[in-house]
N, C-alpha and C positions, 0 to 999 in steps of 0.2 A: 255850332255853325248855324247861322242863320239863311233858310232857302225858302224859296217860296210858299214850300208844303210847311214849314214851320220850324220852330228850335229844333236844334239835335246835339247831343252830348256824344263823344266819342270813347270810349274805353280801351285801353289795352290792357294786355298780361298773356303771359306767355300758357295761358293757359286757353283753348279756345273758344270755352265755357264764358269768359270774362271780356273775350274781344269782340266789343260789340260797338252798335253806333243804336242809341239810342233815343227815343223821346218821349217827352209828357206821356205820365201813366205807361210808359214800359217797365216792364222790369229787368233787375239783374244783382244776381248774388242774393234770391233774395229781400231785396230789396226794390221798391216800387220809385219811381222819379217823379218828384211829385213838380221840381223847379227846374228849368234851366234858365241860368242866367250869363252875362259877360266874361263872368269869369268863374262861376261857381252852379255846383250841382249840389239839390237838396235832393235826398232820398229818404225813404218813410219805412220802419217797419215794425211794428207790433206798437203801433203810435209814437215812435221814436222818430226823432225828425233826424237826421246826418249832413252834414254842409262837406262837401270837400269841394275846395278852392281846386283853379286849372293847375296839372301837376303832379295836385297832391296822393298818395297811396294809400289804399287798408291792406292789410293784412292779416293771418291767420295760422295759427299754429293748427297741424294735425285736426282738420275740419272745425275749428273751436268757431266760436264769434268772430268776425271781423271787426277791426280796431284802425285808427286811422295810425299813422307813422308819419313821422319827421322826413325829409327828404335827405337828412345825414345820417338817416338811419343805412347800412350796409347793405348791398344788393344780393346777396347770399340765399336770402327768401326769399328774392322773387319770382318763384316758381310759384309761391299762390297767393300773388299778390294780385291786385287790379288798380287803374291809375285812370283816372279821370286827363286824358289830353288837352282835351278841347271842349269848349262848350258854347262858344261864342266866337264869331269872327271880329267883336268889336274888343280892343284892349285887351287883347289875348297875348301871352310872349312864349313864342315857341323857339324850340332850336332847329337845326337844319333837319336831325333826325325825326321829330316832331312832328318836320312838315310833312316828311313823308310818311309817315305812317297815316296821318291826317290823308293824306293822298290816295296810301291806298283802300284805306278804309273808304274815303267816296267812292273809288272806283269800284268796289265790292258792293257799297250799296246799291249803285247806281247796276248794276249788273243784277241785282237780286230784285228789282224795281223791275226790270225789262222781265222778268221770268212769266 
């Protein structure tokens, strides 16, 4: 999403370590944000660059490395999984569930802003 204060990439996962709304130079998982873009979040770590398109998952067996996954891959792991929802309000395709999640995430930020 795009606000005045600047880019912000959204995360979820049911995990609450992973449900984050992030930006430029945050981190998470781990991992540092080095890009947000339209549709896609780059993340940096041990000079490793990571692209995950809006959507897309990593996942993780038993704290191992995070790996990206297919979207036909089975929803059975997503207890430690993290998903990039949103990164951009331009050319973005969400579903109704999406939005709100997207939803509530601004309203938590915007909550945690006013603190």
């Amino acid at each position: 999403m795009l606000y005045e204060k600047g880019k912000f990439a959204f995360f979820d996962s049911s995990n609450s370590d992973y449900r984050k709304v992030v930006g430029p130079s945050d981190k998470i998982a781990g991992y540092t944000i080095t890009e947000i873009g339209p549709n896609l979040v780059k993340l940096e770590t041990n000079g490793q660059v990571l692209e995950i398109s809006v959507g897309q998952q990593m996942k993780r067996q038993d704290e191992g490395e995070w790996k990206l996954s297919s979207s036909r891959e089975s929803l059975e792991t997503q207890s430690n999984s993290t998903s990039s929802t949103e990164s951009s309000g331009k050319g973005s395709s969400s579903s109704g569930s999406d939005d709100d999640i997207v939803k509530r995430l601004m309203q938590k930020r915007e909550a945690e802003e006013k603190k």
